[in-house]
C-alpha positions in Angstrom: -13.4 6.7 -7.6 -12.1 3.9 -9.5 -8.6 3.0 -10.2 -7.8 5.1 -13.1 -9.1 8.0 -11.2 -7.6 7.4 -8.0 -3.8 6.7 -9.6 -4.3 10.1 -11.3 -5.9 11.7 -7.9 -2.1 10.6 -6.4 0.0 12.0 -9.1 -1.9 15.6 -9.2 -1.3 15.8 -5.3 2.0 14.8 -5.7 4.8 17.5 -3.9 5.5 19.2 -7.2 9.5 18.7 -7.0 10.0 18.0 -10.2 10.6 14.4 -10.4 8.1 13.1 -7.8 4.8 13.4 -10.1 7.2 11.7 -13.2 7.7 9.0 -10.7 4.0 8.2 -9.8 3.1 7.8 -13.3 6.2 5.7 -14.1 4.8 3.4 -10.8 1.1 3.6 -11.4 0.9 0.6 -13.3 2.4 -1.4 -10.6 -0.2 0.1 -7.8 -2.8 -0.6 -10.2 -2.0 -4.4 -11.2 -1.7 -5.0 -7.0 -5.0 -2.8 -6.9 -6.8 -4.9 -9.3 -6.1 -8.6 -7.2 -8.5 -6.8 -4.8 -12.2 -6.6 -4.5 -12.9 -2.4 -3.2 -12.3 0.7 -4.5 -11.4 1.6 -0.7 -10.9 -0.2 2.7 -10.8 1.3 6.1 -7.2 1.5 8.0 -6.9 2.2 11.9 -4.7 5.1 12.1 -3.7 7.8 15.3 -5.0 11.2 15.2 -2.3 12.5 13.9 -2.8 10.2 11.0 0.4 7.8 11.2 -1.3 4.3 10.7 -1.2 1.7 13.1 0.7 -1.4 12.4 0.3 -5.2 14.2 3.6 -7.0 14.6 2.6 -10.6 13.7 5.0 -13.8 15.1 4.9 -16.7 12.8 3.0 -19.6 14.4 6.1 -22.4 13.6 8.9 -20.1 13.8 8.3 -17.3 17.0 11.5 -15.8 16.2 10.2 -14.6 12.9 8.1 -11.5 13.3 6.8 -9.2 10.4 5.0 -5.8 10.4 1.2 -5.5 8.6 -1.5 -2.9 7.7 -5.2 -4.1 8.0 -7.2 -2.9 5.7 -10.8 -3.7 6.5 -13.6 -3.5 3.8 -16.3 -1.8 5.9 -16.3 0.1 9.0 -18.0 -2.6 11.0 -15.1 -4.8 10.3 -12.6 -2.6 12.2 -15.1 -3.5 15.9 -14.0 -7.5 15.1 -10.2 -6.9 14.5 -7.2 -7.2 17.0 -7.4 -3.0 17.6 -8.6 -1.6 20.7 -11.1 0.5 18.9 -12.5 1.7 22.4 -9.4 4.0 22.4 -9.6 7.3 21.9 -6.7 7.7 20.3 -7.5 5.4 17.3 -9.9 5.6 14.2 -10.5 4.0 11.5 -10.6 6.1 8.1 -11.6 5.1 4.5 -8.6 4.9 2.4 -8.7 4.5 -1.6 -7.2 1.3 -2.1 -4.3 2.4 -4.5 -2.9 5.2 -1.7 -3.0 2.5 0.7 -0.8 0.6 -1.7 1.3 3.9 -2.6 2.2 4.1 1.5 2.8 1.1 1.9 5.9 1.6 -0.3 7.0 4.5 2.1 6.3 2.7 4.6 10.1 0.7 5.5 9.0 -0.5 8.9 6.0 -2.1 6.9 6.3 -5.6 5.3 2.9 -6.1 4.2 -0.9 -5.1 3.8 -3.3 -7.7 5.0 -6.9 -6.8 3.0 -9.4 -8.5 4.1 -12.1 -8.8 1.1 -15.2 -10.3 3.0 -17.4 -8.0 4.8 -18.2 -9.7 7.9 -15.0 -12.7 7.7 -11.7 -11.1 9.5 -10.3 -14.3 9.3 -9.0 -14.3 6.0 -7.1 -11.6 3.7 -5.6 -11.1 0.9 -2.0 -10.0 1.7 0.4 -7.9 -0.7 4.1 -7.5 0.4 5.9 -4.7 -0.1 8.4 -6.6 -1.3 6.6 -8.0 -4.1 5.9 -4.2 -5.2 9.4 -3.1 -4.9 10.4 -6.0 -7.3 7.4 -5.1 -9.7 8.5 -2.0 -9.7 12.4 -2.6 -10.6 11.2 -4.8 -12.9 9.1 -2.2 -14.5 11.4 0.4 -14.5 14.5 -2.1 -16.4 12.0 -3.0 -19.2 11.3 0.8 -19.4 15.0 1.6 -19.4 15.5 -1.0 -21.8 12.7 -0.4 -24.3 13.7 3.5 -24.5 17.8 5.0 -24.2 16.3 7.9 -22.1 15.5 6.0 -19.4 19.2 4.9 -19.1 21.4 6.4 -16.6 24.9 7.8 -18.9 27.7 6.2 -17.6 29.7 9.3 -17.5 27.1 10.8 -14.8 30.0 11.9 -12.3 
């Protein structure tokens, strides 16, 4: 699938709630910018059984007190066997994820600070890393010149 595909794959499966579809497409662009500094339509991410992916608690090298939570995202299956996961346990797989859900849950993700993604088949040394952060700001961003460019967007100030 490519990206276009895969953004509209996430708004049709979206819970039909009435605003959570609106708010996919109003996102979208966002997840597909981030999706576009990367090389694959799809990496593989270690996850349990019960499909809750498995995060790596790194400790910066200069400052150990300083900790933050990542994703991998490998770019083929044989990548997952050189990583820091324990893929002899049972309880761990690694599944192919299209690259703009992994981006999507990463922004539902709060315990989550980034997504490393490493890009080379064959090199886990090096990714390219996208902070959630980053997205959330895109996204505000996004939505003000939105709420600028068109009144409807606005919030009334009489809304209580």
């Amino acid at each position: 699938m490519n990206l276009d595909q895969q953004l509209q794959d996430l708004i049709d499966h979206a819970p039909q709630d009435g605003s959570t579809p609106q708010i996919m497409e109003r996102v979208a662009p966002v997840i597909k910018t981030m999706a576009e500094r990367l090389r694959h339509p799809q990496y593989y991410v270690v996850q349990t059984l019960d499909q809750s992916w498995v995060m790596l608690t790194l400790a910066n090298r200069t400052q150990s007190d300083r900790e933050k939570n990542v994703i991998y995202a490998f770019p083929t299956l044989q990548d997952v066997a050189s990583s820091p996961y324990n893929v002899s346990d049972p309880s761990l797989i690694a599944l192919p994820v299209p690259v703009t859900h992994i981006l999507f849950q990463m922004l539902a993700m709060t315990q989550s600070d980034s997504t490393i993604f490493f890009e080379t088949p064959g090199d886990v040394t090096i990714g390219t890393e996208i902070q959630r952060a980053e997205m959330e700001q895109l996204i505000q961003e996004g939505w003000q010149n939105q709420a600028d460019a068109d009144p409807q967007y606005n919030i009334p100030s009489d809304i209580a």
